[in-house]
N, C-alpha and C positions, 0 to 999 in steps of 0.2 A: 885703559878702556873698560876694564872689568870692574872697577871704580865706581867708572862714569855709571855706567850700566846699573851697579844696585844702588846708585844715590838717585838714577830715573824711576828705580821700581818702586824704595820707598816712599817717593812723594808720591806715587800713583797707589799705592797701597791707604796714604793716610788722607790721599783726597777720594779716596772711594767707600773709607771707613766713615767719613764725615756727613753723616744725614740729622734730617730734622729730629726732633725729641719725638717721640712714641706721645708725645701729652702735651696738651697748652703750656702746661708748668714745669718749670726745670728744676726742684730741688725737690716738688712736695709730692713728687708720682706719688700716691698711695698711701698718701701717710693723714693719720686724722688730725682733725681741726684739736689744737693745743686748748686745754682750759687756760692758760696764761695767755691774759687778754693783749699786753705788748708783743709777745711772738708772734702769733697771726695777724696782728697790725704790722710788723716787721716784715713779717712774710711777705705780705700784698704789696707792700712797695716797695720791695726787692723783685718783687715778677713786673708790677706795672712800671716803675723807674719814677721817671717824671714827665706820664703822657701828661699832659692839658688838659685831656679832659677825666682823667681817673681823678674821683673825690672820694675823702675818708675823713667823715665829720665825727668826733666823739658827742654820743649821748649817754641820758641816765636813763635805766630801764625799772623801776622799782625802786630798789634797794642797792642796786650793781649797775658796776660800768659797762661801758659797751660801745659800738661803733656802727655807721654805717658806710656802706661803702657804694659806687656804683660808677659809671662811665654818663657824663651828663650829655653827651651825643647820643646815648643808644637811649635813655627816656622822657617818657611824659613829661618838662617840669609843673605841669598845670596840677598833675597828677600826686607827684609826690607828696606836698605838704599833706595835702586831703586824704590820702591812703596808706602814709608812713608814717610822717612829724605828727599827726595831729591823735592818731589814736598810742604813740609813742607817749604822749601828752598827757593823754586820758588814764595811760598804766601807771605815771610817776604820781597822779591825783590818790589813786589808792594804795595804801599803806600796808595792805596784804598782800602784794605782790610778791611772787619770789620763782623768779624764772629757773628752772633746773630743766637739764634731759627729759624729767619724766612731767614737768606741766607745760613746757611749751605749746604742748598740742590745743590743751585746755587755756591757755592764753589765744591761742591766735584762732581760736574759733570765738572768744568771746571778743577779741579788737580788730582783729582783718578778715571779717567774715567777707566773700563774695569779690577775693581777690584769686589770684590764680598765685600758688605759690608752687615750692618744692623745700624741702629741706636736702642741708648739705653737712655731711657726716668727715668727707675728705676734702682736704686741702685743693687737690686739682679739681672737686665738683663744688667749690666755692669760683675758682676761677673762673670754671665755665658757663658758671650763672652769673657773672657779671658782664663777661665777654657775649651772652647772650640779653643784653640789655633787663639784667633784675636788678632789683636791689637788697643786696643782702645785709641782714642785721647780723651783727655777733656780738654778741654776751658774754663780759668774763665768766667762767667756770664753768658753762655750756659748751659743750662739744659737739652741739649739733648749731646749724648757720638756719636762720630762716631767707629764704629769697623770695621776692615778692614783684610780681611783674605788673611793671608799669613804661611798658615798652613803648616808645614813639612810634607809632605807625604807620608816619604820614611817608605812604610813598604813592605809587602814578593810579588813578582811578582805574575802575572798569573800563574798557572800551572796548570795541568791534575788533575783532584780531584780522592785523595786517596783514598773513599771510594766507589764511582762507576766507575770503570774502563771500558771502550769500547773498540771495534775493529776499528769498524766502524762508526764514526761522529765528532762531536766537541771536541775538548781535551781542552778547555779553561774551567777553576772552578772560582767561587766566591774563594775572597782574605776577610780579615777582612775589609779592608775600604770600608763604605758604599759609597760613589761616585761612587767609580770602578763598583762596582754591580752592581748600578744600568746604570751605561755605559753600562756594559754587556747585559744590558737584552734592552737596548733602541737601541742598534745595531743590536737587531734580530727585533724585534717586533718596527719596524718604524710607529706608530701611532700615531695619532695627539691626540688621546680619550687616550691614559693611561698616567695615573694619578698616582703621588706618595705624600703622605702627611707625615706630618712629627710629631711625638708624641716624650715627651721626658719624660723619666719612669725609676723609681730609685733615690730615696731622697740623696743616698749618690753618686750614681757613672753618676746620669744625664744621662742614654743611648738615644742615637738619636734611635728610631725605624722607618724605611721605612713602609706605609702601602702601597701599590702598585697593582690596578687594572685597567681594562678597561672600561671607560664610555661608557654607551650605550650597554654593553654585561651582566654584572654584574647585579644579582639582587638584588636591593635597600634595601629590608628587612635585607640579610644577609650582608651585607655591613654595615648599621647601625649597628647589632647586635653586630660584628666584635669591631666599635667604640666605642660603649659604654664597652663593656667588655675592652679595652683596656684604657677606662678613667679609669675606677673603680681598675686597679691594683695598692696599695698600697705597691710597694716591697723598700726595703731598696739598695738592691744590684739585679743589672741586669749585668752581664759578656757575656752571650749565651742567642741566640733564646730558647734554651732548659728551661730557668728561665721563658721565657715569655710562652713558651707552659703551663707549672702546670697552670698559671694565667688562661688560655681563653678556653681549651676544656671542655667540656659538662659534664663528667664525670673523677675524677683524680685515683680513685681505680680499676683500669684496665691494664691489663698486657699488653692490644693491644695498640700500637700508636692513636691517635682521630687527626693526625696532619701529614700531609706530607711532611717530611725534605730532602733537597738537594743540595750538589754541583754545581750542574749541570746547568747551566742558560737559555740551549736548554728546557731543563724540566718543569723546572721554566715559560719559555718561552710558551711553549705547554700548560700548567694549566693554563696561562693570557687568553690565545685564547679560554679555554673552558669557561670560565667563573667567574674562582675562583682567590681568593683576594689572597695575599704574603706579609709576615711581612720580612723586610731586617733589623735584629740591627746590629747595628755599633758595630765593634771586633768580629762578629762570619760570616764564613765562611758557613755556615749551613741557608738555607733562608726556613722560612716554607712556605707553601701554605694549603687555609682553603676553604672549608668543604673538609674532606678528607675519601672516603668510603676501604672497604677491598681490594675490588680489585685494586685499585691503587697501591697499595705494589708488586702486582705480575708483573707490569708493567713496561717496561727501555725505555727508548728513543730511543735504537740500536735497537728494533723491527721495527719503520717506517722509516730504513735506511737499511733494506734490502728485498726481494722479501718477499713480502706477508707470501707464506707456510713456507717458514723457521723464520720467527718471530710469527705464530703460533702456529709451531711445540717449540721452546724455550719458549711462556708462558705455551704451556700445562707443559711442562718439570718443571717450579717452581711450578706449581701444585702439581705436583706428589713430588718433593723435598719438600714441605712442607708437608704435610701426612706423607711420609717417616719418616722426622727427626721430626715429632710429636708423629711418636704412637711406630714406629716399636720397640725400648725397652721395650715399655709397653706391647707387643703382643711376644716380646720374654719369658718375664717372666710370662705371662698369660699363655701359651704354655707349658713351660717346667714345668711349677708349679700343675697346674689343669686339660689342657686338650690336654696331648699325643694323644690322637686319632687323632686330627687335621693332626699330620704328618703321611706322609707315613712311615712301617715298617721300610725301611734302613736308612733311613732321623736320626728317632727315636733311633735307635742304634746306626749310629754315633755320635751321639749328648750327648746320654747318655755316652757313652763311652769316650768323650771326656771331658766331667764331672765327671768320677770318679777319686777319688782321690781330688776334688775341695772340700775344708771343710766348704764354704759358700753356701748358698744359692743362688737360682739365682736372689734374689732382691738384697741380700748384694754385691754380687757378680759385678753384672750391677752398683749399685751406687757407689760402688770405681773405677770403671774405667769412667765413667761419671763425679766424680768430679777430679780426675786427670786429663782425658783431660780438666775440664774446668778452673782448677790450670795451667797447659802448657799453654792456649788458653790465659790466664788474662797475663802471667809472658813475653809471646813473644812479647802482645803488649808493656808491662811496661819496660819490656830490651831494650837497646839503639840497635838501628837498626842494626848496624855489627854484633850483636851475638843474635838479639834476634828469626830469624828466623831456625838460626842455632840450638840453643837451643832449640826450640819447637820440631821439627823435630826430633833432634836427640834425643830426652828426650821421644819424643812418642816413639820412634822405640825400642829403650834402655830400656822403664818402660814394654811395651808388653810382649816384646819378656821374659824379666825378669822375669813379672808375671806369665806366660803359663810357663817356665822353671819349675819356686819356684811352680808349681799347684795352686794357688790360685785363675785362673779365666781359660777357658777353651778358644781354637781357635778358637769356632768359637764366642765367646763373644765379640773379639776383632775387626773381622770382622764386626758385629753389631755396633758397638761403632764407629767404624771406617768410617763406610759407613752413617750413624746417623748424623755424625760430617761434613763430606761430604757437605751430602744433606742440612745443615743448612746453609752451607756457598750459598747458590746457590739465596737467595733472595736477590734482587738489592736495596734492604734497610736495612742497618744496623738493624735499631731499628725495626723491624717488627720483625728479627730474635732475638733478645731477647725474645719475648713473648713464641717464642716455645722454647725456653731452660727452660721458666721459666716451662710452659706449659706440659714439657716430664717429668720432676721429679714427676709432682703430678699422670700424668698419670699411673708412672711405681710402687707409693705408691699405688693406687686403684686395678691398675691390681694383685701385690702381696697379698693383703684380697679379691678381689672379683674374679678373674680371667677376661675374657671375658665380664663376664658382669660391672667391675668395669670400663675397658675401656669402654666399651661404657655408661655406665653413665657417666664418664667424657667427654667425644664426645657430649655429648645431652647437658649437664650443659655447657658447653661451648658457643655454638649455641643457647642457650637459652641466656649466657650473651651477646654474639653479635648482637641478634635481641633487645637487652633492649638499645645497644648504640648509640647517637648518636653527628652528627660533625654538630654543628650550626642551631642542628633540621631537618639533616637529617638522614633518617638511616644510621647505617653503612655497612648493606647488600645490600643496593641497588647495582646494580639494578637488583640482584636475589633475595631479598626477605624484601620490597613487589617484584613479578617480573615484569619488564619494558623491552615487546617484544621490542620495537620501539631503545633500549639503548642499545642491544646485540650485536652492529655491530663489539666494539673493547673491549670488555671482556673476555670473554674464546679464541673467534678468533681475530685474526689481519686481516678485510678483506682489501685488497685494497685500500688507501686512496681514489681514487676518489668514491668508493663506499659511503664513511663516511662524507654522509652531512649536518648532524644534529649536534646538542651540546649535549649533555647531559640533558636530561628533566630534572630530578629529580630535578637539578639547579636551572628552571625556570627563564632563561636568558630571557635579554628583545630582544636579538636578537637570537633566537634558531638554528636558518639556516648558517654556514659558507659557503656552494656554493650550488645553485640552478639549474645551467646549464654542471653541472662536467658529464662528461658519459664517456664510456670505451673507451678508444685512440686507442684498436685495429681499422683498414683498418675497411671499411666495405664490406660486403659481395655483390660481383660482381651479376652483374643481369642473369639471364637465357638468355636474348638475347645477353650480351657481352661475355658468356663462346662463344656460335656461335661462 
């Protein structure tokens, strides 16, 4: 038995020793580009094997041999002749050529002027300029790689982002290529101070991450903080921002967001100017922006694109839609379970009345039709778009009407469910509205054993989780609770921009003030002598 026992351990010892390489490259960690022009041909196709599409064509550069190499899936072919072979062409023409360490530089300013390049000094930063769609030259007895980018770039246009739709403003979304995004966000925000740096995270898939803020607004603490949390992710695979969010918020055991995700580059845009940092990875169309508090969620960009009271009257309005689709099942079955007196007499007999003959109770009741709408709600996304809205729709209307038929849930249940489902759709963030789906199940378990007072124990345990969290060390309640009179201008109200001339304290931006001289553009008021 004791045997058995250390022949279990070591195989668990040698399969938990077995992770991916620290590097794209597995032989050439750290080691430089060899002046023997065979061994770094050798190299490369001992790392690439025999993919299909890895190419390594011999050319003449001058005087010396040499190679090129690159992956013909990750570029331009339209591109290369015109930007590689042809000025490669133009250096064997002249007879003074003599590529070393110290005139490359001097060659490729005079044959690839107005490409984007980098030079590559190590073995594993040749690889990862091919694996990042360049193409690299290597020159016998040269120990530096030139790489030259002539990347493919055809991937999905601009379009209107799916997940926040407008009336009124910008219809252009973040695409997966990170350049475009950040085009996007440098065509609104024409600053000479923001700053985008470049992190590359993920042992097996190499993700470029944008970090993106404004010098001079941004405060230096949480900046750094931002840095080093994004040194320290150790992930194997990064595909979405979403991989990087578990990595860097404050707290991961929380139903709430700690991270503000968007489409939106206006948005995106808006957060640069208050003061807060933006992670762009490359392949997700989803850009976060950090520290990120509650009220931000309730927030859209169409508010300061139309008259003031109408984009205060639609924040109160997600107010209220979030309450709603937070408690109202849990305060239905509170109701009808423990405390009829609540309702008025005729209310109470309709209702009971329309419950009899229902053989469940009203928690059992409430949670079949809460996970079937959230069975149709999963299946309309998952269905291919020709049928999938059609099927939601028709499958609510068809399962309702069925159930209240067959008796097994009552009219006005459905209406409940109905209006519930509503209200959750009304938050201008996705992933905020998860938390209260997650949020109305537990509410409607408590309210069924404690009635009224179960809801409100959950209401309080809640609030108590949300004052414990926070986004890079700040609360997440700010700025109601601690409360920040001075920060209330575009919280609960939307007053006036030129009213809103401050940033956001709680930030502690090194420039707090966005205008000092803003006043109200109304005429002013004529003098008593000009009424005369």
């Amino acid at each position: 038995m004791d045997n058995m026992n250390s022949f279990f351990k070591r195989r668990k010892n040698k399969q938990r020793d077995k992770t991916t390489s620290d590097e794209i490259v597995s032989d050439g960690d750290k080691k430089k580009i060899s002046t023997d022009l065979d061994e770094n041909k050798k190299f490369l196709q001992n790392e690439f094997g025999q993919s299909l599409d890895f190419k390594l064509e011999d050319v003449t550069v001058g005087n010396k041999k040499g190679f090129v190499c690159y992956l013909d899936t990750m570029i331009a072919k339209n591109k290369l002749t015109e930007q590689v072979y042809q000025p490669i062409e133009e250096m064997n023409n002249d007879e003074n050529i003599n590529l070393t360490n110290d005139t490359i530089e001097k060659y490729r300013k005079d044959f690839f002027p107005g490409i984007t390049f980098h030079y590559s000094k190590e073995k594993n930063e040749l690889v990862w300029s091919i694996l990042s769609g360049y193409t690299a030259l290597v020159i016998d007895g040269v120990t530096t790689s030139l790489a030259l980018e002539v990347i493919n770039e055809d991937r999905r246009a601009i379009e209107e982002p799916s997940t926040q739709t407008i009336i009124r403003g910008p219809k252009e979304g973040f695409t997966e290529l990170l350049n475009t995004n950040i085009s996007l966000i440098r065509r609104r925000l024409k600053n000479q101070n923001l700053r985008f740096e470049n992190f590359v995270i993920g042992k097996d898939t190499r993700t470029s991450v944008a970090l993106g803020y404004v010098d001079g607004i941004i405060n230096k603490d949480i900046l750094s903080e931002l840095k080093n949390r994004l040194n320290k992710i150790d992930a194997s695979l990064i595909l979405d921002s979403g991989n990087i969010e578990e990595y860097i918020v404050d707290k991961t055991y929380t139903p709430f967001p700690l991270t503000y995700s968007t489409e939106r580059p206006d948005a995106i845009t808006s957060q640069l100017v208050e003061g807060k940092a933006i992670l762009i990875v490359d392949g997700s169309p989803f850009v976060l922006s950090v520290p990120t508090v509650f009220t931000d969620f309730f927030q859209a960009s169409e508010d300061h694109y139309m008259p003031f009271f109408m984009g205060t009257f639609l924040r109160m309005l997600r107010y209220i839609s979030f309450m709603v689709a937070l408690v109202l099942p849990s305060l239905y079955v509170a109701i009808t379970t423990f405390h009829h007196e609540l309702l008025p007499t005729e209310l109470l007999i309709s209702v009971q009345a329309q419950r009899e003959g229902v053989p469940f109770p009203a928690v059992v009741e409430i949670f079949m039709m809460e996970l079937t709408f959230e069975v149709l709600r999963e299946a309309g996304i998952r269905m291919p778009r020709a049928v999938g809205q059609t099927v939601s729709i028709v499958g609510a209307l068809v399962l309702g009407q069925a159930a209240v038929e067959a008796g097994l849930v009552s009219n006005v249940l459905v209406i409940i469910v109905a209006f519930t489902a509503i209200a959750s759709f009304v938050s201008p963030v996705f992933n905020f509205s998860i938390a209260t789906r997650l949020l109305r199940f537990v509410l409607i378990l408590l309210a069924a054993f404690l009635g009224l007072y179960g809801v409100l124990l959950g209401l309080v345990l809640m609030v108590i989780h949300l004052t414990s969290l926070r986004s890079f060390g700040i609360p997440y309640l700010t700025p109601v609770a601690p409360l920040l009179v001075e920060d209330q201008m575009d919280v609960f109200l939307r007053l006036p921009i030129w009213a809103n001339k401050r940033r956001p304290t709680y930030l502690k931006q090194e420039a707090p003030v966005k205008k000092k001289n803003s006043t109200n553009p109304s005429p002013p008021k004529p003098n008593k002598g000009d009424e005369k």
